[in-house]
C-alpha positions in Angstrom: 83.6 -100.4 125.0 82.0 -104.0 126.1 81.5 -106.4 123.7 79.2 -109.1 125.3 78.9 -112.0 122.8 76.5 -114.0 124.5 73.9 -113.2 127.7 75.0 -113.5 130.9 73.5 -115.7 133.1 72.5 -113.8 136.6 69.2 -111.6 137.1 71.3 -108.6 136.4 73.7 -107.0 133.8 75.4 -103.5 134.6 77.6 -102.2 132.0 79.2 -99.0 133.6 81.0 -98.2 129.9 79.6 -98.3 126.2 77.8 -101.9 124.8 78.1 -102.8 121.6 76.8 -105.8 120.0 78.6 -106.6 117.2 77.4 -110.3 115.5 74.6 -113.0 116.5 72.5 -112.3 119.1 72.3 -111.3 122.1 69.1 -112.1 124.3 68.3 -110.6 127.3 65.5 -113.3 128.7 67.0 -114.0 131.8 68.2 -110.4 132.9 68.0 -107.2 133.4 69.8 -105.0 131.4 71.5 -101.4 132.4 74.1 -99.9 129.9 75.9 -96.2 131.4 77.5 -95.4 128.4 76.2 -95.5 124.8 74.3 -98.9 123.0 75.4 -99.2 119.4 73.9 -102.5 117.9 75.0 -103.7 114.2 74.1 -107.9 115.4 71.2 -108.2 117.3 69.7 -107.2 120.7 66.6 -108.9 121.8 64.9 -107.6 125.0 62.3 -109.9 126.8 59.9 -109.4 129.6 62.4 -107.7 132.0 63.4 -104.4 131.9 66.2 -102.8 129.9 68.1 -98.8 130.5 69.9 -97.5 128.2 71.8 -93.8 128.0 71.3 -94.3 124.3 70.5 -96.3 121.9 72.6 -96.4 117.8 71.4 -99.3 115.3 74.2 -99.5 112.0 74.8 -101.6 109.4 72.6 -104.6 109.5 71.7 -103.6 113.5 68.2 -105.1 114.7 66.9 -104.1 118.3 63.5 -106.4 119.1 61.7 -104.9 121.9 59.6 -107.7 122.2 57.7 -107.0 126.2 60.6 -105.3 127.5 60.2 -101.7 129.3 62.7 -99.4 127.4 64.0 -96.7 129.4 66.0 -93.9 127.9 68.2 -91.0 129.4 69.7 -90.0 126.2 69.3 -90.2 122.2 67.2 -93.0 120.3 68.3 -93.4 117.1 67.7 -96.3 114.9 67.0 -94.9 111.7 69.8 -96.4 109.6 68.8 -97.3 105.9 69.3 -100.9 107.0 69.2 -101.1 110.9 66.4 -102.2 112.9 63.5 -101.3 115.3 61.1 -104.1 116.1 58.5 -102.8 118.8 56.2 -105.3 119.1 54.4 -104.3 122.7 57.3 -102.9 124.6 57.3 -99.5 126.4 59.7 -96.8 125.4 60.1 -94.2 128.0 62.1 -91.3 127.6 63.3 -90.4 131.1 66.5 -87.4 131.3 67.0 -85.0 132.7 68.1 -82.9 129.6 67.4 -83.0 125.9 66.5 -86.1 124.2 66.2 -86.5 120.1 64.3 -89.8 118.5 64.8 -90.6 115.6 63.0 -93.8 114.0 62.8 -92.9 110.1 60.4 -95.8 109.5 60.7 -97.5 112.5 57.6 -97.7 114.5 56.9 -98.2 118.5 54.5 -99.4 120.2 54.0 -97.2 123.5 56.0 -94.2 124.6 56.5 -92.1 127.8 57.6 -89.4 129.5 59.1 -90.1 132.8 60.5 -86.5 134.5 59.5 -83.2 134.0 62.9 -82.1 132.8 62.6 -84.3 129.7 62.5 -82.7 126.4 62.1 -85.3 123.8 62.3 -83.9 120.3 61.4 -85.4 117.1 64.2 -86.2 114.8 61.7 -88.3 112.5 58.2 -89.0 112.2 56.8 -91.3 115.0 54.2 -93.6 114.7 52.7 -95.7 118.3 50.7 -98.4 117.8 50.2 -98.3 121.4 49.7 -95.6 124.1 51.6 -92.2 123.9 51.7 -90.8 127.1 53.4 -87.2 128.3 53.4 -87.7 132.0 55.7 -84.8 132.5 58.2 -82.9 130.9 57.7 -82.2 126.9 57.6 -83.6 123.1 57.9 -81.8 120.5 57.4 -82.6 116.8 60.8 -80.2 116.3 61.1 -77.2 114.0 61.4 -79.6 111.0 57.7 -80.6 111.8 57.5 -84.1 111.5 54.4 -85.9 111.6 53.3 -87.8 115.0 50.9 -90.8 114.4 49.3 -92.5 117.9 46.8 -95.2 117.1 46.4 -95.7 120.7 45.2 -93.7 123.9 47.2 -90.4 124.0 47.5 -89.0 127.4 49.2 -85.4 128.1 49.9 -84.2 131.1 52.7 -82.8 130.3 53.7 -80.7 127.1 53.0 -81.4 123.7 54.3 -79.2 120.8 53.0 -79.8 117.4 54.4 -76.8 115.5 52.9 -77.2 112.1 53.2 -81.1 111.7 50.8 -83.4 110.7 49.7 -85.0 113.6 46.9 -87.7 114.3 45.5 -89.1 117.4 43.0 -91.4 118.0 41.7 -90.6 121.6 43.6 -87.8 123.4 43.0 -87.6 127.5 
């Protein structure tokens, strides 16, 4: 694993192994973020205005991820649903881009817009989801799992892809 304890300082950071951010904060406003292996954050990660990838994303303990602008890509599991860790959306783009399985899992955690990005992705639900923003299925599939959890999108929903409710509770404002 790297443990970064402060930002680098040059347009781009690649981190070919795990990242975990342990204490303080780390701030990406002056890069470009790209993590291989798996992002565990128990300090706090705070992506700005350029873009981040992750292969997947853990919050523990007292963990808080701010999205802030950021675009969010994802190749593997989201999960920041620990009693005490931390999603803050505010108007970043998740996009959920593998070419296998992916599981999200945000308890109460909301985002702000989601994606699709390959037609191989199959995003399921491991929690309910609420967007604030757009929900867009490009390509490739969501479903709200077998456990049916609810899907909330206060925002344009676009599918072009898949979208499997099962019997969840699901509520979309404008659906394209």
């Amino acid at each position: 694993a790297e443990t970064i304890s402060q930002a680098p300082t040059d347009q781009t950071h690649t981190i070919s192994n795990n990242l975990t951010v342990t204490a303080g904060t780390w701030n990406t406003s002056a890069t470009n973020l790209t993590v291989a292996g798996a992002t565990s954050v128990t300090g706090t990660l705070t992506c700005n205005a350029y873009y981040v990838v992750l292969s997947s994303l853990t919050t523990a303990a007292a963990g808080i991820v701010n999205g802030n602008t950021a675009p969010i890509s994802l190749t593997g599991a989201w999960d920041t649903s620990a009693a005490v860790g931390c999603w803050v959306c505010n108007t970043s783009t998740v996009t959920f881009k593998a070419g296998a399985a992916q599981t999200v899992t945000a308890a109460a955690h909301n985002f702000y817009n989601i994606a699709t990005a390959t037609a191989s992705t199959a995003v399921t639900q491991g929690s309910a989801i609420t967007a604030a923003g757009t929900f867009t299925i490009a390509t490739g599939s969501w479903t709200t799992s077998g456990t049916n959890y609810g899907l909330t999108v206060t925002g344009a929903t676009s599918v072009t892809g898949t979208l499997t409710c099962n019997a969840s509770t699901v509520a979309l404002s404008a659906l394209t």
